[in-house]
N, C-alpha and C positions, 0 to 999 in steps of 0.2 A: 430465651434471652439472646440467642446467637441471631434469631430469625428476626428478633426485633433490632438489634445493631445493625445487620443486614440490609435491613428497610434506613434506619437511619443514614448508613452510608450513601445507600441510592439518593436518598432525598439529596442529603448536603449536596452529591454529585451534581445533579439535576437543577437544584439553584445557584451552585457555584457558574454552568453553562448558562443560564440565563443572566443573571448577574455580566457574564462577560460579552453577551451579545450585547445587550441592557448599557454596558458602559461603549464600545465599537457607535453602536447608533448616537449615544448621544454626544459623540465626537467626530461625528460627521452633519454637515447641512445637507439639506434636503437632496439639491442640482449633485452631489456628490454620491449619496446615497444611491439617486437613479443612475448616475454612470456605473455604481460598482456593481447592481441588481443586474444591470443588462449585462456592463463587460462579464461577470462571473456567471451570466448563464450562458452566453456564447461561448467564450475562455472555456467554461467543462465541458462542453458541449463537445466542443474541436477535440478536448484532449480524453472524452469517453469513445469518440469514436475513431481515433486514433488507437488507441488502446483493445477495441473491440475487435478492429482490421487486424490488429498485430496478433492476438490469439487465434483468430480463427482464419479469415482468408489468408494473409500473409503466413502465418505458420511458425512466427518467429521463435516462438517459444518449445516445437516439439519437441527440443535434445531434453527438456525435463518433466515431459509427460508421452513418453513414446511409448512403443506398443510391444508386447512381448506374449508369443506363442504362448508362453504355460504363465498366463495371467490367472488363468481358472485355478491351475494345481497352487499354485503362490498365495492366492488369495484363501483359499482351503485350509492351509497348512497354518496361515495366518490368521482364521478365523478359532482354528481349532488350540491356538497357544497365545494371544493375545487378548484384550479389553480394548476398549477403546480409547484412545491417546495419545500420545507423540513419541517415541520411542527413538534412543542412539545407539548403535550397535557397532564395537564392542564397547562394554563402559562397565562401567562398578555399583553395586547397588547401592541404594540412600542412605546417607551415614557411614559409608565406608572411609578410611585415613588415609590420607594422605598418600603414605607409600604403597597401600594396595592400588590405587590409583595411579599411580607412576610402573608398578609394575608389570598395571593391565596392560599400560601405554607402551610399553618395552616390548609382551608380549605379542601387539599387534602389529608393531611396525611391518611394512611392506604386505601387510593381509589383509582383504577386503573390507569395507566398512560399508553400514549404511544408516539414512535416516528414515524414518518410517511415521507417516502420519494414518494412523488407522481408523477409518468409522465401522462401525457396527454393520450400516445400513446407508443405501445409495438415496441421493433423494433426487432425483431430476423432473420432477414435476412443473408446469405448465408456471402455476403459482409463485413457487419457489424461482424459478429460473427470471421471471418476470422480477421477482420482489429483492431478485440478488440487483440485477439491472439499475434499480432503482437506486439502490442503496451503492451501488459503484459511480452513478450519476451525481448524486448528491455529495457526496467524498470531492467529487470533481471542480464540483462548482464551490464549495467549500471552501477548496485550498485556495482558486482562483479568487473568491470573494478576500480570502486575507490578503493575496497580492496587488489586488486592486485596493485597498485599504490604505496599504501603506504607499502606495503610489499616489494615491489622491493625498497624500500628505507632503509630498513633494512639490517644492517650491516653481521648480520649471522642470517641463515635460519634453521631449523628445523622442520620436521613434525609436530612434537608437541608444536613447536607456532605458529606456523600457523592455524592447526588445532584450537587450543582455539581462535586465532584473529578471525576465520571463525564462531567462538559458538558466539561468545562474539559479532559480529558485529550482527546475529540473535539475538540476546535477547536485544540489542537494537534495531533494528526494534521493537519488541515484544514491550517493555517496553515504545518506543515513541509514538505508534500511538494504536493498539488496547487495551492495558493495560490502558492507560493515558484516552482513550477512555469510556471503562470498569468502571473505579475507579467512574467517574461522572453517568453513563448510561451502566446502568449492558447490558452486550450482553448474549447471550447464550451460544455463542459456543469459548469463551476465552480458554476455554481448547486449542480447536482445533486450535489455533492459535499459543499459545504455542509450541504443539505438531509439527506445521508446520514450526517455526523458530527452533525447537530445530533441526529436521528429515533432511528441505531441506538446510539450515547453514551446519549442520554436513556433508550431501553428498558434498557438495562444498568443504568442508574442508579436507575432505580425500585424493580429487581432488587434491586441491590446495597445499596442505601439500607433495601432490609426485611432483606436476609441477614444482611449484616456487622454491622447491632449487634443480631442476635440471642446470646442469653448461651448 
């Protein structure tokens, strides 16, 4: 029963998304559609490879994935007392009240904490690494595809509102999901993400701000 609602939820899922592309296409004309095809593959394009320099050659991110001598013995200790999952430390177990929960909170003040996402098993395969790429390309061009969207619904065009819709759509990224993130559960590299929605937004926006009010 559970494995059949299961499937059910999938489907609804999966035609509620088509259903919303299905309405997107047939509220654009044709000459529209092709500017937003091209601007959102360029637009992801800028802001994947923006994104790719900033993990790896630029480095922006390594205060939250650096390196530590006794990774072996950490991970050891960790394979041999955890499952695999996302784990908060210190915290209260499932179902606990209210005031045991306030009193963990008491007890920890000014003592270590941490968060912990644990896999089983590494996977850095050829494959894998390939089909993450893909799947971070397409996110890309995605988001671009809905801000070219809503731009092509705009009545008159200009580099320079474009340009800011392109800032302004970054810094919402920014502000919903690492910042919001941040505010509860300090990160380390919040700068760098900043710096990532201010840099790869702007390159799209340059982009886009000469594409889209081309006639």
């Amino acid at each position: 029963m559970c494995t059949e609602q299961l499937c059910y939820c999938h489907n609804c899922s999966a035609i509620a998304k088509v259903k919303l592309i299905l309405y997107f296409v047939q509220q654009t004309n044709l000459p529209d559609m092709k500017k937003i095809i091209i601007g959102a593959l360029v637009g992801g394009l800028l802001i994947f490879i923006w994104q790719s320099l900033s993990w790896t050659v630029l480095d922006l991110h390594r205060p939250t994935q650096d390196y530590t001598a006794k990774q072996d013995t950490i991970l050891s200790v960790l394979s041999s007392n955890l499952t695999e999952g996302g784990y908060l430390m210190p915290t209260v177990p499932k179902g606990a009240s209210m005031d045991e929960a306030m009193k963990k909170s008491d007890q920890s003040l000014g003592k270590p904490w941490a968060m912990i996402q644990y896999h089983a098993s590494y996977d850095a395969t050829a494959n894998s690494m390939y089909m993450n790429m893909l799947k971070g390309f397409l996110c890309c061009v995605l988001i671009v595809a809905f801000l070219c969207w809503i731009l092509s619904r705009w009545a008159k065009l200009s580099f320079g509102s474009v340009f800011i819709a392109s800032i302004l759509t970054g810094l919402i990224v920014f502000l919903n999901e690492p910042y919001n993130q941040h505010i509860w559960y300090q990160s380390f590299d919040i700068k760098a993400h900043l710096v990532d929605a201010l840099a790869s937004w702007g390159l799209c926006g340059v982009w886009l701000g000469w594409w889209m009010k081309r006639k």
